[in-house]
C-alpha positions in Angstrom: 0.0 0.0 0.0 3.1 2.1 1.0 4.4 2.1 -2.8 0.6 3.3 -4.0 0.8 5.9 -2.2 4.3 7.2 -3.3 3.1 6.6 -6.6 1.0 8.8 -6.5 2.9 11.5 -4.0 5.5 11.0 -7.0 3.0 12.1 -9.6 1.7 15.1 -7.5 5.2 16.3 -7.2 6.1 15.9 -10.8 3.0 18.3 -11.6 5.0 21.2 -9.9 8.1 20.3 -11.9 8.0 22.7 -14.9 9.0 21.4 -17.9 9.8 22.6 -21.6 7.8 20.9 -24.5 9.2 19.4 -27.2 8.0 17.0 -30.0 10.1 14.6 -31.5 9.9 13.7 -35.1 10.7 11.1 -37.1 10.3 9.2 -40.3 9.5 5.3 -39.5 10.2 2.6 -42.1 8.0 3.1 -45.7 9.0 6.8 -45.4 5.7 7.7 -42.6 6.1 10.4 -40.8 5.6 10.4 -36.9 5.5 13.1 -34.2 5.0 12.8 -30.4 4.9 15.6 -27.7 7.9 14.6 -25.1 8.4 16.4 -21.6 11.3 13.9 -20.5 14.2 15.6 -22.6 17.7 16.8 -21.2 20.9 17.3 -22.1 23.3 14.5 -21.6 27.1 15.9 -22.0 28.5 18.2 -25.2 31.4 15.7 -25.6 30.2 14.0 -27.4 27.0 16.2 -27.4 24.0 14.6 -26.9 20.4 14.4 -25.1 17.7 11.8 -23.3 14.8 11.4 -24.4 12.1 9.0 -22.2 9.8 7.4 -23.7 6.6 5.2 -22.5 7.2 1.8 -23.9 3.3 1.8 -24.7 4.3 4.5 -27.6 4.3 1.7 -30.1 6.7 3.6 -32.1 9.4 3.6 -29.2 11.0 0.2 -30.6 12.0 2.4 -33.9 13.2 4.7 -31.8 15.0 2.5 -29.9 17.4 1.1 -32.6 20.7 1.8 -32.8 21.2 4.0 -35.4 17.7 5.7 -35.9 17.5 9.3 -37.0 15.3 11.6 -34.8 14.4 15.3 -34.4 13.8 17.0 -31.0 11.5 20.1 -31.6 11.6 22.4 -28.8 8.1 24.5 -29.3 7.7 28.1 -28.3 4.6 29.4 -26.4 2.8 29.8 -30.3 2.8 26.4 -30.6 0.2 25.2 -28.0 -1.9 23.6 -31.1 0.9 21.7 -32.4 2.0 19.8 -29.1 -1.8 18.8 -28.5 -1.7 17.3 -31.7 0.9 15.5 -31.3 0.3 14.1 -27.9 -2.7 12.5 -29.5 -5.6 14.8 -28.3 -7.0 14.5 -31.4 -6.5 11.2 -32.2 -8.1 11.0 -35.8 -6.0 14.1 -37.2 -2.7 14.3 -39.3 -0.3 15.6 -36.5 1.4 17.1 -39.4 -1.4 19.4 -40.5 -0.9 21.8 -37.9 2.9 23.8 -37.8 4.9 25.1 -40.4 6.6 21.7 -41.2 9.1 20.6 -44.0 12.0 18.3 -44.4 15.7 18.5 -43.6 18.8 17.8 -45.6 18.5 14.0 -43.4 14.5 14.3 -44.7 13.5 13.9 -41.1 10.5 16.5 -40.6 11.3 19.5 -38.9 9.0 21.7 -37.0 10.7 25.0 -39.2 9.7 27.6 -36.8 11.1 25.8 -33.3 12.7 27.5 -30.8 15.8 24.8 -31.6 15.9 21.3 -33.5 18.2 18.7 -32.3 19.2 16.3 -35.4 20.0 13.4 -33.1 21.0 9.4 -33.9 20.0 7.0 -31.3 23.1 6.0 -29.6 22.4 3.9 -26.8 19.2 3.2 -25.3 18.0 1.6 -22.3 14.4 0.6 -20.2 13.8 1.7 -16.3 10.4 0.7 -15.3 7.7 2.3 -17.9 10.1 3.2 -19.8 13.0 3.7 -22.5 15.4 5.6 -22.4 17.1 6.8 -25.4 20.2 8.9 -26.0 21.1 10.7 -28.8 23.9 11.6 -30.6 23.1 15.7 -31.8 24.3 15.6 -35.2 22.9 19.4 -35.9 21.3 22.4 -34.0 18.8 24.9 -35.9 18.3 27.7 -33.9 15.1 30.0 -34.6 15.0 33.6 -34.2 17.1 35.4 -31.2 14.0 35.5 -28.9 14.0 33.2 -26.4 10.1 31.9 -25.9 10.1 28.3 -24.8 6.8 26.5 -24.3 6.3 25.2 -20.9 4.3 22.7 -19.0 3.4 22.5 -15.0 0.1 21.1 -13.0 -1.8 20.0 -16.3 -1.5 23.5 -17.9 0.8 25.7 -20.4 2.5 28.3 -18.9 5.4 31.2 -20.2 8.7 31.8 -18.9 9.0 35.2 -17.5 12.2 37.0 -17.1 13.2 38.8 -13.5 
């Protein structure tokens, strides 16, 4: 009964953790594109430089993304882009996660959110599964930076929110 209940003390503490949004994109096997809204990134080391990515092993896309080798994009959205990480977390499960953003293809032809705070081009390097879980690090192979504000999307108690400067 003890771990219910830290379960779930766990998840009301992790709501007061603010976090940036991000979606990650993708191109799965037979050239489909895929995008999914991911809270769970960080920044690894920047020798080599790289980032974590966790993903819920339900996401029935995480075993592409889990092999070695695997091209992926991390999208960091900025406060305009609300609609596009509701999309792609699968609030509207019947539409083209694609349809909503300004998206096109890189050089790699991974699709790119082109309007992003920052894209990661990133290779899945190593990858490994804690409880729910996988954990994937990737290799950043490229960084797009958008525009010299600074406007980053963020997410706290079930709600968007701004960061505001002091």
């Amino acid at each position: 009964m003890q771990n219910n209940n830290l379960a779930v003390s766990m998840k009301l503490g992790m709501r007061r953790l603010a976090s940036g949004v991000c979606v990650l994109s993708t191109m799965l096997p037979g050239n489909q594109r895929f995008a999914m809204t991911v809270s769970s990134v960080t920044s690894v080391s920047d020798s080599p430089a790289s980032l974590l990515v966790c993903i819920n092993q339900l996401v029935s896309q995480q075993g592409h993304l889990a092999t070695l080798g695997s091209q992926f994009a991390v999208n960091v959205l900025s406060t305009d882009h609300q609609d596009v990480s509701n999309i792609c977390a699968g609030r509207e499960p019947n539409r083209n996660r694609f349809e909503i953003g300004s998206w096109e293809d890189d050089d790699t032809g991974l699709p790119v959110l082109a309007d992003a705070q920052a894209v990661f081009i990133c290779q899945t390097d190593q990858v490994t599964t804690y409880g729910t879980h996988k954990i994937i690090i990737g290799v950043i192979h490229k960084v797009i930076l958008n525009g010299a504000d600074v406007d980053p999307l963020l997410y706290a108690d079930g709600s968007y929110g701004a960061f505001a400067r002091q």
